[in-house]
C-alpha positions in Angstrom: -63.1 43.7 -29.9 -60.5 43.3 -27.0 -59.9 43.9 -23.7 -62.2 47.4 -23.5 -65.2 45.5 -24.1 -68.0 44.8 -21.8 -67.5 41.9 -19.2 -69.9 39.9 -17.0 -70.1 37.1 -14.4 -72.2 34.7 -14.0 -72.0 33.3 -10.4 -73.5 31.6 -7.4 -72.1 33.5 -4.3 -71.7 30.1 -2.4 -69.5 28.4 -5.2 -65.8 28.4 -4.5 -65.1 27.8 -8.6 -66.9 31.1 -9.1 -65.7 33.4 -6.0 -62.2 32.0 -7.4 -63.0 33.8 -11.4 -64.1 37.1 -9.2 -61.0 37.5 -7.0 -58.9 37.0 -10.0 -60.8 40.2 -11.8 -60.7 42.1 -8.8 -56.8 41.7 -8.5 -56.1 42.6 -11.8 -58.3 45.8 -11.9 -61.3 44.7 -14.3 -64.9 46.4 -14.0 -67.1 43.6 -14.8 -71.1 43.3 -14.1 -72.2 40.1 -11.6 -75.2 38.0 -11.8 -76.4 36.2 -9.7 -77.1 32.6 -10.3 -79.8 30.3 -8.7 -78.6 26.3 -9.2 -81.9 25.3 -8.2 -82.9 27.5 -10.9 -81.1 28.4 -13.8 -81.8 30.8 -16.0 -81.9 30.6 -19.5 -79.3 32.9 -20.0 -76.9 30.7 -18.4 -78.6 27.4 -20.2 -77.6 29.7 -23.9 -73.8 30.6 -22.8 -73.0 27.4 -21.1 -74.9 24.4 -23.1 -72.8 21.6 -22.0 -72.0 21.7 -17.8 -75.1 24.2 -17.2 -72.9 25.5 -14.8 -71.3 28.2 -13.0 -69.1 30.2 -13.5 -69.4 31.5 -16.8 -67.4 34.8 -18.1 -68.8 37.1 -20.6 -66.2 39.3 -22.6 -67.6 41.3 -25.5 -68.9 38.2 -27.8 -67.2 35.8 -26.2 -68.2 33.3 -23.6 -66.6 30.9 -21.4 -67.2 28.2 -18.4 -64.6 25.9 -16.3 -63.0 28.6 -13.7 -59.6 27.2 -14.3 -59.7 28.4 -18.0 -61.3 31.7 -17.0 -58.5 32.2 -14.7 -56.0 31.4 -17.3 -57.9 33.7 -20.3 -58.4 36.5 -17.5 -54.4 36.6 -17.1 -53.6 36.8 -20.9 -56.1 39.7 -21.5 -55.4 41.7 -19.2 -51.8 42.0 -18.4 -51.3 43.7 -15.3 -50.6 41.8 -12.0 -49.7 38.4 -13.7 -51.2 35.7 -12.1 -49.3 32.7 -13.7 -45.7 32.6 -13.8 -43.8 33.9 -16.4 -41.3 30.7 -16.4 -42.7 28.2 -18.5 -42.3 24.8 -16.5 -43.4 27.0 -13.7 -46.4 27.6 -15.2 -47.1 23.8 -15.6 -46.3 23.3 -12.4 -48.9 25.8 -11.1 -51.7 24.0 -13.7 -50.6 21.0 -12.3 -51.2 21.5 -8.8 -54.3 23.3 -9.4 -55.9 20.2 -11.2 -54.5 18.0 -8.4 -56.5 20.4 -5.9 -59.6 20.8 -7.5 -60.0 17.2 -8.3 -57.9 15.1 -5.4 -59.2 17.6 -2.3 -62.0 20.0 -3.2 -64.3 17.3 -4.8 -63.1 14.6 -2.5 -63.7 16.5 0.7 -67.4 17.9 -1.1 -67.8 14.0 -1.3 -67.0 13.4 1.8 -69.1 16.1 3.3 -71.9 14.5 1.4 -71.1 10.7 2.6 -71.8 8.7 5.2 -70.4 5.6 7.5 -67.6 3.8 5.7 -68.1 5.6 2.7 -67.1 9.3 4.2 -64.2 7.6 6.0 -63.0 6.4 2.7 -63.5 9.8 1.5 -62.1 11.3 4.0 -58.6 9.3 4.3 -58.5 10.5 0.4 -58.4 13.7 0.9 -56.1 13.8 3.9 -53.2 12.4 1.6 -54.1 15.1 -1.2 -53.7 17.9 1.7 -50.7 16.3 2.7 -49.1 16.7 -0.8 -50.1 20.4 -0.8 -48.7 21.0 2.4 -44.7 20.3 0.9 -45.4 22.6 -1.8 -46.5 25.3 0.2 -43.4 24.7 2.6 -41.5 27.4 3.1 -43.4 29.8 1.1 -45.7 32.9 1.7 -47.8 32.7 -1.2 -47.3 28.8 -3.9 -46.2 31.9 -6.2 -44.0 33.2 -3.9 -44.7 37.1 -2.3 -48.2 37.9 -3.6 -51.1 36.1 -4.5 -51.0 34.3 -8.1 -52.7 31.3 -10.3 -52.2 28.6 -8.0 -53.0 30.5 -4.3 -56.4 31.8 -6.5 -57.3 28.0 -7.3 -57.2 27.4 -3.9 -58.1 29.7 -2.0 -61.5 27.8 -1.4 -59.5 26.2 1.2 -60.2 29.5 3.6 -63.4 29.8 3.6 -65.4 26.9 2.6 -63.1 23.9 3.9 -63.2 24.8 7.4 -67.2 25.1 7.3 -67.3 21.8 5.0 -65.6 20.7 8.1 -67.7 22.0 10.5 -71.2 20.9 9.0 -69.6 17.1 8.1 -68.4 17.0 11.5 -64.9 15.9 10.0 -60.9 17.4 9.8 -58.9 17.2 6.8 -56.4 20.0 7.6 -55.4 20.4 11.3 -53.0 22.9 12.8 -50.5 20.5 13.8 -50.3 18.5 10.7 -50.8 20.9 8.2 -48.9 23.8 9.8 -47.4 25.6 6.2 -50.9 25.6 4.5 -52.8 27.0 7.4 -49.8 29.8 7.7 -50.9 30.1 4.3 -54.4 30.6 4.7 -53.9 33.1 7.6 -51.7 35.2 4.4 -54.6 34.4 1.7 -57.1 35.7 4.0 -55.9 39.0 5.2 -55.4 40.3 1.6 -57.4 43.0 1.2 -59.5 41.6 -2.4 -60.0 38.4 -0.6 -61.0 39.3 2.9 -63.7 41.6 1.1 -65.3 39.3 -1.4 -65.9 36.2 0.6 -69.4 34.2 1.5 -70.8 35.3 4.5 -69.9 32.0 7.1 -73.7 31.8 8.1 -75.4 31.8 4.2 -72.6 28.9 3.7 -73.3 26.9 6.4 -77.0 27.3 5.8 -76.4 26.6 2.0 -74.7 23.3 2.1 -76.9 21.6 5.4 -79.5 22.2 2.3 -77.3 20.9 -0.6 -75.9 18.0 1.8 -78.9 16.5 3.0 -80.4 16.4 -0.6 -77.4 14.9 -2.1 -76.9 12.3 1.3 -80.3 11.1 0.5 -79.7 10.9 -3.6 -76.1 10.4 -4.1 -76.4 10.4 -7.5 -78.3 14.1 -7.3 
């Protein structure tokens, strides 16, 4: 078994973790079969290949299966060679992990929180993930990609930023990344979002906006949901 074999997606089209796993496939050429998931609903199938989060993503390759999008990313990029994603340099390549963890779990769940806050709370939230934005705008200074001239581990981690931050924004009437304060990492959006792979495979605004007034209001009411 290897890299010929069979590969599937599990996926909600609204998740950032799992659009992230697809964009990665997509630059590096794989055919690969997508379902889509329903969180309100999931399907046995997903309950049998990912026992422990019952979550998406989850990537299907031959007999093997795997969850957590950041590991996908990473086993996508040692299968199948072409159009590395990760740096070749090793202390490079911790740096990009590094920054990816900080992202995912200083700004993309800290904002999510704060969307899903209120009063003090969201401010507390919010101020959080302000400073985390303000540490990835220095790394991205000066750069047109984290990785340099084309898209790689760290600007696929990310990249959530283009799509679904502005609407989190919009729908928890809030601003995390403005244009004069974050001026490298919007320039960097702009870039992200006119690749071709990206600008292609991304939510429709509306069916995200719609999606998390839904997922917002039930979590505001039952934090703990």
């Amino acid at each position: 078994m290897g890299s010929q074999d069979v590969v599937k997606l599990l996926g909600v089209e609204v998740s950032p973790v799992s659009r992230r796993v697809e964009w990665a496939l997509k630059l590096k050429g794989v055919d690969y079969e997508y379902i889509e998931e329903d969180i309100f609903n999931k399907s046995s199938l997903l309950l049998e290949l990912n026992p422990v989060h019952k979550k998406v993503p989850v990537l299907v390759h031959g007999p093997k299966a795997m969850a957590e999008s950041l590991v996908i990313l990473e086993y996508i990029d040692e299968t199948w060679r072409q159009n590395p994603l990760l740096p070749q340099d090793p202390y490079e390549r911790a740096k990009a992990r590094f920054w990816a963890r900080f992202a995912d779990e200083k700004l993309l769940r800290v904002a999510w929180s704060a969307l899903c806050s209120l009063g003090e709370e969201k401010e507390k939230k919010l101020k959080l993930a302000v400073e985390a934005a303000e540490k990835i705008e220095e790394e991205i200074k000066g750069k047109k990609f984290f990785s340099g001239e084309r898209i790689g581990y760290l600007d696929i981690a990310m990249g959530w930023m283009v799509r679904w931050l502005p609407v989190w924004e919009e729908v928890g009437s809030m601003q995390i990344v403005d244009p004069v304060n974050f001026p490298a990492t919007k320039a960097w959006m702009k870039e992200f979002l006119n690749h071709p792979v990206i600008k292609d495979n991304l939510p429709p605004t509306e069916k995200l906006v719609l999606y998390l007034h839904r997922r917002s209001k039930m979590l505001s009411s039952n934090p703990r949901g």
